[in-house]
C-alpha positions in Angstrom: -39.5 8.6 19.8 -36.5 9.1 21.8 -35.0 6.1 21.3 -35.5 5.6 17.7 -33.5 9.3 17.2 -30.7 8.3 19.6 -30.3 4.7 17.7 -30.4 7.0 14.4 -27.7 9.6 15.8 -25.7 6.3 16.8 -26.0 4.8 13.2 -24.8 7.9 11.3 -22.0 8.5 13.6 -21.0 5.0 13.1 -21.4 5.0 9.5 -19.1 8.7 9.3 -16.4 7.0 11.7 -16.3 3.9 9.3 -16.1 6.0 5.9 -13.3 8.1 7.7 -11.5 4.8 8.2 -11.9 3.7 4.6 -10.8 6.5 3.0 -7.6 6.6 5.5 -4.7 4.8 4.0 -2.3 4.2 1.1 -3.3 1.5 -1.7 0.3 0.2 -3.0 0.0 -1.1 -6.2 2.9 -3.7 -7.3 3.4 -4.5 -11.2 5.6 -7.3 -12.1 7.1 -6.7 -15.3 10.3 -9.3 -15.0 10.3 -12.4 -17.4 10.2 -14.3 -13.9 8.0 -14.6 -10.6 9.3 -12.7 -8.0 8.9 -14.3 -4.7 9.3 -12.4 -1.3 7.9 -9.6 -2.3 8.2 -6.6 1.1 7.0 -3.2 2.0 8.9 -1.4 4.2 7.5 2.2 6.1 7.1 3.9 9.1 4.7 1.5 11.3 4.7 -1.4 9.5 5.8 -4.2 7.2 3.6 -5.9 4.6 4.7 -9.5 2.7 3.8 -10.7 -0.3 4.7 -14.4 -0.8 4.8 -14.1 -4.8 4.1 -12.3 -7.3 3.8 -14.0 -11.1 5.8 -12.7 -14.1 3.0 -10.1 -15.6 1.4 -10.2 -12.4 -0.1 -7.8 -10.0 -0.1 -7.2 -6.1 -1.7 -4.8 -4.2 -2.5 -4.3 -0.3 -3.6 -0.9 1.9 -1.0 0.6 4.3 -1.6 2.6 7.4 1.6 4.6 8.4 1.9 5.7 11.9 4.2 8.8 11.5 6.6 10.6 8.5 7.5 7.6 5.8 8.5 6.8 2.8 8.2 3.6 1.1 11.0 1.1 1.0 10.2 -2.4 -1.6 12.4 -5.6 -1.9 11.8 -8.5 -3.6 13.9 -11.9 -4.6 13.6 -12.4 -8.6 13.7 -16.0 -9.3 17.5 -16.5 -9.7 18.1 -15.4 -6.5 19.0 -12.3 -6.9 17.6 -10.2 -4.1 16.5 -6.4 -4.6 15.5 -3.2 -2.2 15.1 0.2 -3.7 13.2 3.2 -1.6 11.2 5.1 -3.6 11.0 8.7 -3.9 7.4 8.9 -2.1 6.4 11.2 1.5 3.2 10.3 3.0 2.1 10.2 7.0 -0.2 8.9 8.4 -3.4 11.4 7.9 -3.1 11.1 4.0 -4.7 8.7 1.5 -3.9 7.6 -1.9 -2.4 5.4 -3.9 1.1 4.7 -5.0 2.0 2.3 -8.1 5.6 0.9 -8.1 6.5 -1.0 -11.7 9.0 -3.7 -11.3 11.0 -3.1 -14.7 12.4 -6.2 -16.2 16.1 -5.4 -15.2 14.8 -5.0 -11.7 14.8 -1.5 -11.3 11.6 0.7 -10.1 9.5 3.1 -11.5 6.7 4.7 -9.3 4.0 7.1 -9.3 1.6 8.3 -7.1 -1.7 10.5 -6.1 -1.3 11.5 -2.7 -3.4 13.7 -0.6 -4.3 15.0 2.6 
């Protein structure tokens, strides 16, 4: 009887630690809206560095980011002339918050964000 509570105390610690560590994290959202792929697609924030080789004209792109400290969030990007492009957008977030930001690549290459952000 022992063992079956300690191996059911185990599993339900296990399964709050892992539900703590999904819900941790910011979901960046990347909408292409140029006439053109745009190809070197980069996150930039405190801790880290995400890549996206491409993403298509109309296209989407999204990936989780864990920030270790204070950050903001810094996106580049070639279009497909050539032209290379790095705005940082008006976001805070550390690393004990979760939500989701959605950056819009406008067709003349500027950026247009949003975001739900919470502790």
């Amino acid at each position: 009887m022992k063992k079956i509570f300690t191996v059911l105390v185990f599993g339900a610690v296990l399964v709050l630690l892992l539900t703590f560590r999904a819900t941790k994290g910011i979901r960046v959202i990347i909408e292409n809206e140029m006439a053109s792929e745009i190809r070197d697609v980069e996150l930039e924030y405190t801790g880290g560095r995400f890549s996206l080789k491409s993403i298509p004209a109309g296209g989407k792109g999204s990936t989780k980011i864990l920030p270790s400290g204070d950050s903001s969030l810094t996106v580049s990007f070639d279009d497909g002339s050539g032209n290379k492009y790095r705005q940082t957008i008006g976001v805070y977030f550390d690393g004990n918050m979760h939500g989701k930001v959605r950056v819009q690549i406008l067709p003349d290459g500027t950026l247009n964000s949003s975001s739900d952000i919470r502790i």
